[in-house]
N, CA and C of each residue as an Amber inpcrd file, in Angstrom:
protein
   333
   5.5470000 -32.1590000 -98.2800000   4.7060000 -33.0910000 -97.5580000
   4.3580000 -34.2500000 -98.4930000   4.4430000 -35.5920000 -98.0310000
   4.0450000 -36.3710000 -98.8360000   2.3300000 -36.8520000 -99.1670000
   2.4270000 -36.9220000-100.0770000   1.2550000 -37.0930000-100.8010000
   0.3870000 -38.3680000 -99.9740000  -0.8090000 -37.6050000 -99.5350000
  -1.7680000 -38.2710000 -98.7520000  -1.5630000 -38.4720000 -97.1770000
  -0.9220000 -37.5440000 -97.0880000  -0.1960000 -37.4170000 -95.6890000
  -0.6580000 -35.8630000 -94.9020000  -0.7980000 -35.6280000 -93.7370000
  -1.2540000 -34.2160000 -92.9620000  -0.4480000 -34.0220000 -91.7890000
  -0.1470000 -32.7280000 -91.6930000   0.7720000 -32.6620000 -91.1760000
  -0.1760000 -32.7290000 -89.6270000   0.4320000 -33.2860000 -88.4880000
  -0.2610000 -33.4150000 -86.9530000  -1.5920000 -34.8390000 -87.2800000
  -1.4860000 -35.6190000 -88.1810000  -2.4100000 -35.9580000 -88.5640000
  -2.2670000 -37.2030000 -87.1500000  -3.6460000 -37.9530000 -87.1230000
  -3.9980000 -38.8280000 -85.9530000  -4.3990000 -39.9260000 -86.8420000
  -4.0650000 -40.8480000 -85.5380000  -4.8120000 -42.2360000 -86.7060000
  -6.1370000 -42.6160000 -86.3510000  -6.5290000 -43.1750000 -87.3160000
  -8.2730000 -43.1060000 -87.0550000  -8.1300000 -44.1040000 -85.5850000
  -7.9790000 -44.9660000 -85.6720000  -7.7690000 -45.9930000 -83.5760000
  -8.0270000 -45.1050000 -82.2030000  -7.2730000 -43.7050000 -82.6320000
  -7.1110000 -42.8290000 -81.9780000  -8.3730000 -42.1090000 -82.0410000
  -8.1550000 -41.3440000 -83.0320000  -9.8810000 -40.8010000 -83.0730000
 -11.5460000 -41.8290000 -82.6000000 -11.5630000 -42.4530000 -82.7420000
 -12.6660000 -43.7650000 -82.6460000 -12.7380000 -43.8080000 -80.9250000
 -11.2460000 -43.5340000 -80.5430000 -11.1740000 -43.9700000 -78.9400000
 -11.9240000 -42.9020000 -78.5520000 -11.0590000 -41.6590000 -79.1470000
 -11.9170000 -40.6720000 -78.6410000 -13.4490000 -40.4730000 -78.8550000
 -14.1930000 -40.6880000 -79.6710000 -15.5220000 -40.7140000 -80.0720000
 -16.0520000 -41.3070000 -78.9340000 -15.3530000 -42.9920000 -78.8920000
 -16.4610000 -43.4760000 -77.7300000 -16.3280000 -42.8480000 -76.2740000
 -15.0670000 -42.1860000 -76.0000000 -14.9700000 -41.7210000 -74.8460000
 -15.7750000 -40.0640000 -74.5100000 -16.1250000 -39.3990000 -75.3970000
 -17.1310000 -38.4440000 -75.7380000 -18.3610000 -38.5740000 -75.6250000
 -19.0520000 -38.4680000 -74.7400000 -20.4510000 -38.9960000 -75.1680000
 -21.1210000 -37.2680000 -75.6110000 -21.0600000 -36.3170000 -76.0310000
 -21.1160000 -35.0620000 -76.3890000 -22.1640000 -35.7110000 -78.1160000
 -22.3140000 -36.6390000 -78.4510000 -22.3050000 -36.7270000 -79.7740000
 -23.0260000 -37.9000000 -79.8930000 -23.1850000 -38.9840000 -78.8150000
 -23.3500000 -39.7980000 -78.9130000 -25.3650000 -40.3190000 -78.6870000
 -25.8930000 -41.3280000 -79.4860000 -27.6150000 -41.3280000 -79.6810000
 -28.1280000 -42.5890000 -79.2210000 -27.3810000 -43.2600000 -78.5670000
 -27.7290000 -44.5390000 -77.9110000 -27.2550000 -44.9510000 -76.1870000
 -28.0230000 -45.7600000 -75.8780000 -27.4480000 -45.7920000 -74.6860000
 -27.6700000 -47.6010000 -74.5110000 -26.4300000 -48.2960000 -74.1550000
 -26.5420000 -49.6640000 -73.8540000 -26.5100000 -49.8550000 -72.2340000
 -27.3510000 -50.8890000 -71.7500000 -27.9740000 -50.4790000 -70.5600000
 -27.6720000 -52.0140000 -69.8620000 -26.8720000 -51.9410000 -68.5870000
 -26.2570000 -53.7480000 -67.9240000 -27.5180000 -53.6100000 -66.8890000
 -27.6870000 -54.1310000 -65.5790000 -28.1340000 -54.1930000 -64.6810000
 -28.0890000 -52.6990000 -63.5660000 -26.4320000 -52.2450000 -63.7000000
 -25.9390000 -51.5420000 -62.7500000 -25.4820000 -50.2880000 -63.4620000
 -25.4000000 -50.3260000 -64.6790000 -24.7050000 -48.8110000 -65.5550000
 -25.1070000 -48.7790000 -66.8240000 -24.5480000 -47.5830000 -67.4210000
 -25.2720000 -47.0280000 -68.3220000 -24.0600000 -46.7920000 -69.1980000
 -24.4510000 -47.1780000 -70.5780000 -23.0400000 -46.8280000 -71.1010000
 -22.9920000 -45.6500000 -72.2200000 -23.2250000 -44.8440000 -73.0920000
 -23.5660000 -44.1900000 -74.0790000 -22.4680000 -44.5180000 -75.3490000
 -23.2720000 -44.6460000 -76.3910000 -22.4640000 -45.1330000 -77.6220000
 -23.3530000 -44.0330000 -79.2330000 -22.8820000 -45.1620000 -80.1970000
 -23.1720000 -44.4400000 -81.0940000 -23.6990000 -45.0220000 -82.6190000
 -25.0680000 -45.0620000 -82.9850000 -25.6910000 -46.2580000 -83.5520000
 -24.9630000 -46.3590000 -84.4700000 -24.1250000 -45.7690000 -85.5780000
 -23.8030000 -45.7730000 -86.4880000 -22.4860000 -46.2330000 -86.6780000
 -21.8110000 -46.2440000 -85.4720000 -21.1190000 -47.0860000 -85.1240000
 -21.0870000 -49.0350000 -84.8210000 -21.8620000 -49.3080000 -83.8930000
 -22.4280000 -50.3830000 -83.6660000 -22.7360000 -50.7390000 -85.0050000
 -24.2190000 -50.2110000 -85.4900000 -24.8710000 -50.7540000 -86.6890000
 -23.8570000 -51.3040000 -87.6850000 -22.8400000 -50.5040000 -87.8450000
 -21.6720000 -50.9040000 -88.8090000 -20.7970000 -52.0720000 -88.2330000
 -20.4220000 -52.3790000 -87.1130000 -19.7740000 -53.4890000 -86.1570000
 -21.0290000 -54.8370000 -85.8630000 -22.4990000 -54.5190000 -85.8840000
 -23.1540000 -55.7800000 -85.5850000 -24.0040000 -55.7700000 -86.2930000
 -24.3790000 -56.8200000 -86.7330000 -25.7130000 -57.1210000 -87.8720000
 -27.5750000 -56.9260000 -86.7840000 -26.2720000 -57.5130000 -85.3870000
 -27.7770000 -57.4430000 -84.5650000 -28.3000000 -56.2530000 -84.1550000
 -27.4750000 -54.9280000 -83.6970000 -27.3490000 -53.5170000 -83.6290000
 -28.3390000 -52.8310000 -84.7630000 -27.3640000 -53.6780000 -85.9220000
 -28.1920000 -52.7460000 -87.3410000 -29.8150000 -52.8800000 -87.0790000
 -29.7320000 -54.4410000 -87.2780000 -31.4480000 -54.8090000 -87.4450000
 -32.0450000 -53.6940000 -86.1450000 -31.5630000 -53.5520000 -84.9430000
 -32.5120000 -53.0560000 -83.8180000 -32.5980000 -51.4980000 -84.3770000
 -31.4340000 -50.7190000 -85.1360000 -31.5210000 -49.3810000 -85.1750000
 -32.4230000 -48.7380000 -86.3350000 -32.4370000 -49.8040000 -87.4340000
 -33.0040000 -49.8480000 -88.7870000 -34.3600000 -50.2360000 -89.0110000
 -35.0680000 -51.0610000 -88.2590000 -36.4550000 -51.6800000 -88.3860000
 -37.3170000 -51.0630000 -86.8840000 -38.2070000 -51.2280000 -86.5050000
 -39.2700000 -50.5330000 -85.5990000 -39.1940000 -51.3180000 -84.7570000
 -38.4720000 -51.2790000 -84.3280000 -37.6850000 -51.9640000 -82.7540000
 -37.7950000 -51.1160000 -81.5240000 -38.2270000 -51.7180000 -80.4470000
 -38.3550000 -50.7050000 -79.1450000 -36.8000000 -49.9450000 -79.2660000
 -35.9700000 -50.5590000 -79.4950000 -34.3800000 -50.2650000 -78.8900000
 -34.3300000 -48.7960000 -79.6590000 -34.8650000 -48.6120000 -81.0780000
 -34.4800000 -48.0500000 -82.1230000 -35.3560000 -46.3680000 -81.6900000
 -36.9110000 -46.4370000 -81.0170000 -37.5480000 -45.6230000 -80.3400000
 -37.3310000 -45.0660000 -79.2800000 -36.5500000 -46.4470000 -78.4290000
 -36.2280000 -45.2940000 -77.0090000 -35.1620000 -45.0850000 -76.9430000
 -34.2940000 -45.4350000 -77.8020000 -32.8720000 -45.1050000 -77.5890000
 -31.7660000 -45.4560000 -76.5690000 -32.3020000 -46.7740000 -76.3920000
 -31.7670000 -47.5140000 -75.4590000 -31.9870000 -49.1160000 -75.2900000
 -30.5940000 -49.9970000 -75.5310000 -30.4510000 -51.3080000 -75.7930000
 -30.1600000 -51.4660000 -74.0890000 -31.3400000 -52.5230000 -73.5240000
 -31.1540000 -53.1650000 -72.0220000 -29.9800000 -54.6170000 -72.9610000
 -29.2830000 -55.0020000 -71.9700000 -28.1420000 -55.9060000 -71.8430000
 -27.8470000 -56.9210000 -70.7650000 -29.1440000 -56.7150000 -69.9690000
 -28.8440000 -56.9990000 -68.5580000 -28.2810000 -58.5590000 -68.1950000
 -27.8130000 -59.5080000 -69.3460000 -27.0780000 -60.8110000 -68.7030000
 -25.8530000 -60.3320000 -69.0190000 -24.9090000 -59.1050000 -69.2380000
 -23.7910000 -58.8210000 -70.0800000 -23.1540000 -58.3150000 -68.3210000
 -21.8600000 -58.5030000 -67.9970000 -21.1950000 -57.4780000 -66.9770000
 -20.5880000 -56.6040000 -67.6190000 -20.9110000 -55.2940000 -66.6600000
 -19.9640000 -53.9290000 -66.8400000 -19.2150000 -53.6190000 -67.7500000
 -18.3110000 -54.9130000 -67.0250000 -16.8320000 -54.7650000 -67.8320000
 -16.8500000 -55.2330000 -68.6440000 -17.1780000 -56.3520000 -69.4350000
 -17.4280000 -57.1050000 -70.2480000 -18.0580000 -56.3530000 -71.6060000
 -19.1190000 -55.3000000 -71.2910000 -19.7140000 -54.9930000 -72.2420000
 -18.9990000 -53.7080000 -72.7410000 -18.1610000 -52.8460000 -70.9930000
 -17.4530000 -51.8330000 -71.5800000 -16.0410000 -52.2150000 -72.9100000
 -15.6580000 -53.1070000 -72.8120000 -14.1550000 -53.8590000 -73.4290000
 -15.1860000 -54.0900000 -74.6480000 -16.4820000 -54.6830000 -74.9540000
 -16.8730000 -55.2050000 -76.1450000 -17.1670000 -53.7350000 -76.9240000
 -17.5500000 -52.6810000 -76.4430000 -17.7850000 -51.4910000 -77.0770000
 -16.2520000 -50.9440000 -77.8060000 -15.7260000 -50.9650000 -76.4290000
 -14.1570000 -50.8590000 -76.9860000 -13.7870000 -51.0580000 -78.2220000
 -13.9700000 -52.6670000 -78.5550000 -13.6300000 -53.2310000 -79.3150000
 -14.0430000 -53.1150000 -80.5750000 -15.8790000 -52.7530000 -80.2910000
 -16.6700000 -52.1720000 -81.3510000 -16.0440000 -50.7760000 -82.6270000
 -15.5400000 -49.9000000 -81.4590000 -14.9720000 -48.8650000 -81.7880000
 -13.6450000 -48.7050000 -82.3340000 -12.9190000 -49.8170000 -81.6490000
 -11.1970000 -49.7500000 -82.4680000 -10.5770000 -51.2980000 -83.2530000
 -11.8290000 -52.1030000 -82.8270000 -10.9460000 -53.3570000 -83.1850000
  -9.4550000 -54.0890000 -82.4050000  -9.8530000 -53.5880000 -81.3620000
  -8.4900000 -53.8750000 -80.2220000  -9.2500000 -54.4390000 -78.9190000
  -8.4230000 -54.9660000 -78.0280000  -9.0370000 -55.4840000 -76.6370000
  -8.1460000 -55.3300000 -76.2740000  -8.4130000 -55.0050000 -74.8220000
  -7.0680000 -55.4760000 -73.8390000  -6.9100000 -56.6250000 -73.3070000
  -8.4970000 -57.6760000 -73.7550000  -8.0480000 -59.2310000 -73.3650000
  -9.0560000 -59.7320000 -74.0390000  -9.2250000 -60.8810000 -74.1000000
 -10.4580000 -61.8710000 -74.4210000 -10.6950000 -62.8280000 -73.4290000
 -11.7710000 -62.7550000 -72.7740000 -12.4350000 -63.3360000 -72.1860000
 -13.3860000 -64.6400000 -72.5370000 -13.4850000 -65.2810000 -72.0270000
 -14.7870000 -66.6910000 -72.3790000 -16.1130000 -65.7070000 -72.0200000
 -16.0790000 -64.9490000 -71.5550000 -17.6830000 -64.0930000 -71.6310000
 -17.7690000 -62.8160000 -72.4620000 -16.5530000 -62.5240000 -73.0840000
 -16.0320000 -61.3290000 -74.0920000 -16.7730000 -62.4620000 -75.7200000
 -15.9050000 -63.4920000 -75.5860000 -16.9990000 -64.2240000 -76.8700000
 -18.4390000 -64.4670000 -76.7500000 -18.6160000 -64.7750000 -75.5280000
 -20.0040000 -65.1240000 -75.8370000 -21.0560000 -63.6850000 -76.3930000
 -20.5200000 -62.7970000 -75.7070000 -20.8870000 -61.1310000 -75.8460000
 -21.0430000 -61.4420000 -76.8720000 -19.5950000 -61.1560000 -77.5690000
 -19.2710000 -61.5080000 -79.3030000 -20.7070000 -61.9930000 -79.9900000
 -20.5090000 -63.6780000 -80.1160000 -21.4090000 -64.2290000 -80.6230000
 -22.6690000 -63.3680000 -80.3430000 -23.0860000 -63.2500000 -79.5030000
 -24.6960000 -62.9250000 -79.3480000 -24.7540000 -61.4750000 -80.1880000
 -23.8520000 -60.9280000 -80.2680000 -23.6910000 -59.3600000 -81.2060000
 -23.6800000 -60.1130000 -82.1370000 -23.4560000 -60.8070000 -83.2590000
 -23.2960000 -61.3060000 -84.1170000 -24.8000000 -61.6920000 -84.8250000
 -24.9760000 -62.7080000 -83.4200000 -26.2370000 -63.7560000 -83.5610000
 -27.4510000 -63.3800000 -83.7270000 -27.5330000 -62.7420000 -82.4270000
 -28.5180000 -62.4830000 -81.7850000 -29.0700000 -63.6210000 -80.7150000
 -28.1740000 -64.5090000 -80.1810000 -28.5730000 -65.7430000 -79.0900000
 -28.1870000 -64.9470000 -77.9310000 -29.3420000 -65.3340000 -77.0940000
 -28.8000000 -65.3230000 -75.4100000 -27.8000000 -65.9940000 -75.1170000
 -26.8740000 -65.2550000 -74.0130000 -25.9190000 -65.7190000 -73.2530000
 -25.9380000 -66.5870000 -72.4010000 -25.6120000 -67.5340000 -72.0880000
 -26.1550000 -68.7350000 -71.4500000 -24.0860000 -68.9910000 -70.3300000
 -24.0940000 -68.3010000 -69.5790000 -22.6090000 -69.1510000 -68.4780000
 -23.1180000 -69.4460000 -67.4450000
């Protein structure tokens, strides 16, 4: 076997997918108008500076365990988690960046 190699081994893209698709494990919940999504702070926190600050400092989000989102759509926010988790999309959207930015920022979404 080569060195640093396992045999049946998975690639982490793969594993990550699976994580977010598990919610068995998961300590957060990001919240649109219409659904509920379950994720995983330590995840996020590591993907957004704005995540970190809410999970790390005495933030409502960080107590109840749950980030409201409500100018974000469904889909929009499900593909940005996605993305959170593997670094892949299946598209980019003009409301997939703005998502973006505001994870980044911390600015409201304004379309």
């Amino acid at each position: 076997m080569e060195e640093g190699k396992f045999k049946n081994s998975t690639f982490l893209i793969d594993d990550m997918k699976s994580l977010y698709s598990d919610p068995a494990l998961s300590d957060i919940k990001l919240r649109t108008e219409t659904e509920t999504f379950q994720a995983h702070a330590a995840v996020l926190s590591a993907r957004s500076p704005v995540f970190r600050a809410m999970f790390t400092t005495d933030m409502k989000e960080k107590n109840n365990g749950c980030v409201d989102i409500p100018d974000v759509d469904n889909d929009t926010l499900r593909q940005m988690i996605l993305y959170m988790y593997t670094d892949q999309l299946e598209f980019w959207s003009g409301k997939m960046q703005l998502c973006y930015t505001r994870l980044l920022t911390n600015t409201k979404l304004r379309a």
